[in-house]
Backbone bond lengths (Angstrom), bond angles and torsions (degrees), N, CA, C in turn:
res aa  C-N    CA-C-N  psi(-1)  N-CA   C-N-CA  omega(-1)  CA-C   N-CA-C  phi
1 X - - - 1.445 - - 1.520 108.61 -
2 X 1.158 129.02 113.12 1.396 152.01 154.13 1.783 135.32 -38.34
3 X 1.212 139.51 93.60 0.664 99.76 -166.17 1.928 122.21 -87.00
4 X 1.575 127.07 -120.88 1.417 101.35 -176.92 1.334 117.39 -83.55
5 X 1.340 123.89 143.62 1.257 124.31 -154.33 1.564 144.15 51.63
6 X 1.516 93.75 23.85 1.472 112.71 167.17 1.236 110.92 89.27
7 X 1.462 124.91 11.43 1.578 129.32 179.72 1.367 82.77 -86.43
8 X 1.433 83.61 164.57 1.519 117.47 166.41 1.504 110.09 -96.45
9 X 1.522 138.47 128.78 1.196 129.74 165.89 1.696 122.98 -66.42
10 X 1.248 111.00 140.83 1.481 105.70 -179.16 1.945 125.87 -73.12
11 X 1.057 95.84 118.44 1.731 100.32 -165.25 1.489 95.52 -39.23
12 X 1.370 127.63 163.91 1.322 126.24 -180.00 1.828 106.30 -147.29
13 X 1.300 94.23 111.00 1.418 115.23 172.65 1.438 131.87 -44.74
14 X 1.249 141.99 85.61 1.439 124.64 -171.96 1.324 97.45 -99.84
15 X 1.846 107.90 120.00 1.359 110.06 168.50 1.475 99.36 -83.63
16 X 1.532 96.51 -174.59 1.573 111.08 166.38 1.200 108.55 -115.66
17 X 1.626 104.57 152.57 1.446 116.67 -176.82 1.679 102.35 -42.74
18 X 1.469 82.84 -179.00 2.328 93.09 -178.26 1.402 107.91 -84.33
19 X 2.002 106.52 -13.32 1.399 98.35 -154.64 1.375 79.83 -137.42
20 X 1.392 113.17 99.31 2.092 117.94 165.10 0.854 108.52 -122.12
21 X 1.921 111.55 142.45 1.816 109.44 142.38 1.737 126.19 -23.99
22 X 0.954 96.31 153.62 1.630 101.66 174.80 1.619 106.11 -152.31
23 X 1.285 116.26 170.21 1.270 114.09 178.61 1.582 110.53 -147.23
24 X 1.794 130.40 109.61 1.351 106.09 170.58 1.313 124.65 -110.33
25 X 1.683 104.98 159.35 1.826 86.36 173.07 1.414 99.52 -144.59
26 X 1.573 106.72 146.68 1.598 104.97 172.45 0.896 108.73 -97.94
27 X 1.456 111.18 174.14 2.163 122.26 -170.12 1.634 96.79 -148.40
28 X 0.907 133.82 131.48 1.494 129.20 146.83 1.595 103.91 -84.26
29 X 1.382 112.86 120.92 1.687 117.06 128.61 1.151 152.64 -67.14
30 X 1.468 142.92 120.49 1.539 134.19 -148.97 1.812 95.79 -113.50
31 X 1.129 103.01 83.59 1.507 95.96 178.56 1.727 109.12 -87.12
32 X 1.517 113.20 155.00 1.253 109.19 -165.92 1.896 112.21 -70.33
33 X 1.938 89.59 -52.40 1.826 94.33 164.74 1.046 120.69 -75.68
34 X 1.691 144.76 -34.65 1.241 132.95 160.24 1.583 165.58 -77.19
35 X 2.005 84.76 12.58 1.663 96.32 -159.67 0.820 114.77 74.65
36 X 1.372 123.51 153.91 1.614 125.22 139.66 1.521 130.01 -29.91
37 X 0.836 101.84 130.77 1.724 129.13 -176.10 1.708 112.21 -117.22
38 X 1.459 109.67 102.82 1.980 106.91 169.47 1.529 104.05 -86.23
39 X 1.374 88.25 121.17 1.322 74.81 -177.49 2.346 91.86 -121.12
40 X 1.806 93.31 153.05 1.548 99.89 -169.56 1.441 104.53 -134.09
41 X 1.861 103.28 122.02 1.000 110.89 158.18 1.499 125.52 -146.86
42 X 1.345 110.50 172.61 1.482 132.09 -126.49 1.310 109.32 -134.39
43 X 1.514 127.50 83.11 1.712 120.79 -174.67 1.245 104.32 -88.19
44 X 1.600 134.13 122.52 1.714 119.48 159.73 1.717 101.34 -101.34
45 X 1.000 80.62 158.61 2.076 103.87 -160.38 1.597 114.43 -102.63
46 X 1.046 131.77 126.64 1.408 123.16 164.61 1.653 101.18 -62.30
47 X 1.604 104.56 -174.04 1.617 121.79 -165.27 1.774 94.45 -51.36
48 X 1.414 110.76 -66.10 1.433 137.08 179.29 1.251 116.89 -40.12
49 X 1.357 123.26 -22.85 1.565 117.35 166.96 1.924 97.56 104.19
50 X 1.295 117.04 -0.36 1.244 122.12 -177.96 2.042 108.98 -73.41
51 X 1.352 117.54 140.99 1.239 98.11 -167.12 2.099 91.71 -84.58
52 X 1.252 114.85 160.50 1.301 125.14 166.56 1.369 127.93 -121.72
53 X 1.518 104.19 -22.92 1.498 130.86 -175.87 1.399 121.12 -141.87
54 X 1.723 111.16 133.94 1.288 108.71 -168.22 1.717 93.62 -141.15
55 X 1.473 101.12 129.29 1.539 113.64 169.92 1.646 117.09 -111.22
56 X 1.210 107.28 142.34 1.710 99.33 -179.10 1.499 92.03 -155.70
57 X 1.741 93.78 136.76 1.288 114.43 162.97 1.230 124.84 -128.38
58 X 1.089 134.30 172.66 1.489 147.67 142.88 1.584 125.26 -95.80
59 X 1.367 109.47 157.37 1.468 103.29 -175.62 1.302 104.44 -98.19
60 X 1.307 144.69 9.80 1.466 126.02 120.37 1.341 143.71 -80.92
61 X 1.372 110.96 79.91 1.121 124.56 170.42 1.386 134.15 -16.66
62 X 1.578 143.47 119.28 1.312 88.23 174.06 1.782 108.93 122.82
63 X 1.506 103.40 -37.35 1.292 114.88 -154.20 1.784 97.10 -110.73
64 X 1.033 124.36 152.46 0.948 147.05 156.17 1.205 131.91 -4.92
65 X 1.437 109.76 -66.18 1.678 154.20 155.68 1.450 104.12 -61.39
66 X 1.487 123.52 -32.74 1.849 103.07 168.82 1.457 126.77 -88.87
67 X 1.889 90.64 -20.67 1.892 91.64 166.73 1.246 97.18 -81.69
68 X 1.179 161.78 -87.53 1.214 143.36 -150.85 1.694 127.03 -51.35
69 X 1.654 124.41 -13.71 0.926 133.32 150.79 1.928 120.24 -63.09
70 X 1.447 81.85 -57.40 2.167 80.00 160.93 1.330 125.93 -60.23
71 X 0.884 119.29 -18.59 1.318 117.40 -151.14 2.083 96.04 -104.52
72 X 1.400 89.94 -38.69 1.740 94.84 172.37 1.718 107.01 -66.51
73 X 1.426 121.26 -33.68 1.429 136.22 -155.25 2.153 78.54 -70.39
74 X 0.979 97.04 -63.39 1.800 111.51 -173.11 1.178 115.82 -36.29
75 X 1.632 115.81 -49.97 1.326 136.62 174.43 2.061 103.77 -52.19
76 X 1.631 91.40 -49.07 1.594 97.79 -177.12 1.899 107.14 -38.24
77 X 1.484 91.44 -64.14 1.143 116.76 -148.93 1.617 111.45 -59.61
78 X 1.649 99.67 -35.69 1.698 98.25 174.83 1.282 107.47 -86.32
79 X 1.857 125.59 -21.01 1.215 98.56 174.09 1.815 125.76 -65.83
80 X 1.630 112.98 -19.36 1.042 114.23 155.04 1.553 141.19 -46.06
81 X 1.075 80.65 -52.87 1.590 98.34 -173.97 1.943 97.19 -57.39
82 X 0.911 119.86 -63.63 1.253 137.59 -172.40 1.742 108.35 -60.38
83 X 1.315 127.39 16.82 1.452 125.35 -171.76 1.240 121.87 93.13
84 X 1.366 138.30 -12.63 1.379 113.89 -159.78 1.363 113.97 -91.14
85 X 1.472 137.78 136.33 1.166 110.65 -167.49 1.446 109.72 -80.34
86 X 1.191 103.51 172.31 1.827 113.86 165.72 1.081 122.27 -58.50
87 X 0.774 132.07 -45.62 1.744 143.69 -169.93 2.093 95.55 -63.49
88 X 1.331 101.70 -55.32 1.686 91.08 178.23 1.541 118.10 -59.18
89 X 1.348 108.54 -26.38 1.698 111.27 179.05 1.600 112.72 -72.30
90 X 1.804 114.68 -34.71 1.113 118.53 -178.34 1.530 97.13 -85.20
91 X 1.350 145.03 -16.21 1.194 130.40 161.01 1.725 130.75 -60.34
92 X 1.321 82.73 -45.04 1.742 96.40 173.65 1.508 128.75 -74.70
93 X 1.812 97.06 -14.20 2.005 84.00 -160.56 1.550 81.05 -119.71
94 X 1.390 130.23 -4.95 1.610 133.09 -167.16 1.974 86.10 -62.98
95 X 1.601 109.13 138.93 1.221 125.31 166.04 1.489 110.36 84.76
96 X 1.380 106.81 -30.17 2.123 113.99 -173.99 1.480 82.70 -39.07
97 X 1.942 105.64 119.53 1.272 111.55 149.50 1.416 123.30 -112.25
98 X 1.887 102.84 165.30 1.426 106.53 178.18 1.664 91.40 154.06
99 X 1.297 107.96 145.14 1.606 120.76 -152.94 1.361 115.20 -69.11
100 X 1.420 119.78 161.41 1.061 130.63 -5.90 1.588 107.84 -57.21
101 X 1.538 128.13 170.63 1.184 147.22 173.62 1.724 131.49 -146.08
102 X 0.914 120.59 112.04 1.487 95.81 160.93 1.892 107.91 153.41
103 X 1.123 120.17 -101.04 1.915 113.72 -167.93 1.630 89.11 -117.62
104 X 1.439 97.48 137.86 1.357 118.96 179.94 1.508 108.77 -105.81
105 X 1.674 109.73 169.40 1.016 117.85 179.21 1.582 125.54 -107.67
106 X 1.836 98.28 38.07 1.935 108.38 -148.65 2.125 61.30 -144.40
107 X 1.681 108.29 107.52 1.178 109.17 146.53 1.410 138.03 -50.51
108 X 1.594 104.65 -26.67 1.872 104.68 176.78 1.357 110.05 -79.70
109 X 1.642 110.40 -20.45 1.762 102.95 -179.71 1.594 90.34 -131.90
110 X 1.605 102.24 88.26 1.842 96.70 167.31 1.237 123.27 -59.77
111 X 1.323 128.64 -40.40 1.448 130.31 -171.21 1.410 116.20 -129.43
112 X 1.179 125.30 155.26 1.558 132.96 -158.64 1.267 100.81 -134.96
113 X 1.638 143.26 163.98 1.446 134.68 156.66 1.858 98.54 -111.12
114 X 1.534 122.28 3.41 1.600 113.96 -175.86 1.359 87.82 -179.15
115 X 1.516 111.55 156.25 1.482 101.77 154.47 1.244 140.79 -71.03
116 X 1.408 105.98 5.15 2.037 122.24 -174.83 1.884 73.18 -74.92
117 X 1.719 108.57 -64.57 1.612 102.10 -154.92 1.801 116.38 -38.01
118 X 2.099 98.97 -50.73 1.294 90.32 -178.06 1.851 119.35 -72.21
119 X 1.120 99.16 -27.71 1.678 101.38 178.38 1.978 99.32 -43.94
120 X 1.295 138.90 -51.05 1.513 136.42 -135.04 1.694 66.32 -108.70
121 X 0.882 159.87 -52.72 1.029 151.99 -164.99 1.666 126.01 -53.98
122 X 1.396 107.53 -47.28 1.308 126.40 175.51 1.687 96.39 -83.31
123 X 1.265 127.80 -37.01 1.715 120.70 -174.85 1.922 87.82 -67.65
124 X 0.865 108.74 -70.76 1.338 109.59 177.90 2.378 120.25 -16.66
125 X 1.270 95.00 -66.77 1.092 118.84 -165.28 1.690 102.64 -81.11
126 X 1.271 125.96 -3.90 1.382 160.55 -174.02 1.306 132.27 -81.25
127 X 1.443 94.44 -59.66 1.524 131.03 176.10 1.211 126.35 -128.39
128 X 1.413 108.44 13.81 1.254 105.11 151.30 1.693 107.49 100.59
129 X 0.993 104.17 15.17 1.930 113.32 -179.51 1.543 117.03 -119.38
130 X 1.722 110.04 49.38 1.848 102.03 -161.72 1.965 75.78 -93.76
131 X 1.685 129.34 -12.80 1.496 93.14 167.30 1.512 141.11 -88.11
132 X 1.486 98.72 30.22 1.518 97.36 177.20 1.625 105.02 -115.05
133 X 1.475 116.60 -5.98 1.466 114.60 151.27 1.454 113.46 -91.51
134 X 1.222 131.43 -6.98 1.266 133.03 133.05 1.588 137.12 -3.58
135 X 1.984 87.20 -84.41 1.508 118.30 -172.22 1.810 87.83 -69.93
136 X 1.760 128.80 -64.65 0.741 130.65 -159.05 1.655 129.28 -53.02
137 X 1.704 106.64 -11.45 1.800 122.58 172.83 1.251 79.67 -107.84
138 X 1.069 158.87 -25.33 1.756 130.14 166.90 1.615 129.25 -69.03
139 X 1.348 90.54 -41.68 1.302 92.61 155.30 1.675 142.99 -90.45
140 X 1.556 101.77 -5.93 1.211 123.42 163.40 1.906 115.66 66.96
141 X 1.404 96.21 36.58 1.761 117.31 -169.82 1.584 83.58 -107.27
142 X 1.414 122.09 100.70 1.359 119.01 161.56 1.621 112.25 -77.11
143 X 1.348 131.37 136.97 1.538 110.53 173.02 1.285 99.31 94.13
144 X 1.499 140.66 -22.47 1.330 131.50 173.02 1.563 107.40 92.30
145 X 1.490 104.91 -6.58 1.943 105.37 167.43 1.177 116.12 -72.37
């Protein structure tokens, strides 16, 4: 889609102020091959309570599995910033499996298949979007395919 005269409009960045709410929470994962895994993350909020920024770690630092957990969290965060809503991110990354996996230490979300699953899960249940993982186990479209 084009905008007038066949340009393209320029995507437009909304940072967040210097000084936002934020919210963190930890989770242990009990994976069967990897132990437990703490894993920590970190939503900061525009004025509105909308998330804009998302941090995630693991408590092994260091490893493999925590740059590629940051580095997806980053991806979150500018696709936010930049328009996309939440609900399409929790459509697309809800279920992505691959380890760690398995019983959590967050009674509203016992089990996880990755931390992408529990990350969209907790934004979901967070902000107010637990019915589009809802629709998505009714209709049984993991990933939003």
């Amino acid at each position: 889609m084009s905008g007038e005269g066949g340009i393209q409009p320029e995507p437009t960045r909304q940072r967040l102020p210097d000084t936002r709410p934020s919210t963190t929470h930890k989770v242990k994962i009990h994976d069967k091959a990897m132990g437990t895994v703490t894993v920590y993350i970190t939503a900061g909020m525009y004025a509105d309570g909308k998330p804009g920024e998302v941090f995630v770690g693991i408590g092994k630092s260091g490893t493999t599995l925590n740059a590629m957990i940051s580095s997806f969290a980053i991806m979150v965060s500018m696709s936010l910033q930049y328009g996309v809503p939440l609900e399409a991110i929790i459509r697309r990354f809800a279920a992505t499996r691959f380890e760690p996996m398995g019983a959590t230490s967050n009674p509203e979300i016992p089990l996880c298949v990755s931390i992408v699953d529990y990350l969209v899960r907790w934004l979901a249940q967070t902000f107010g979007h637990t019915d589009v993982l809802q629709e998505l186990e009714v209709r049984g479209t993991p990933n939003g395919e």
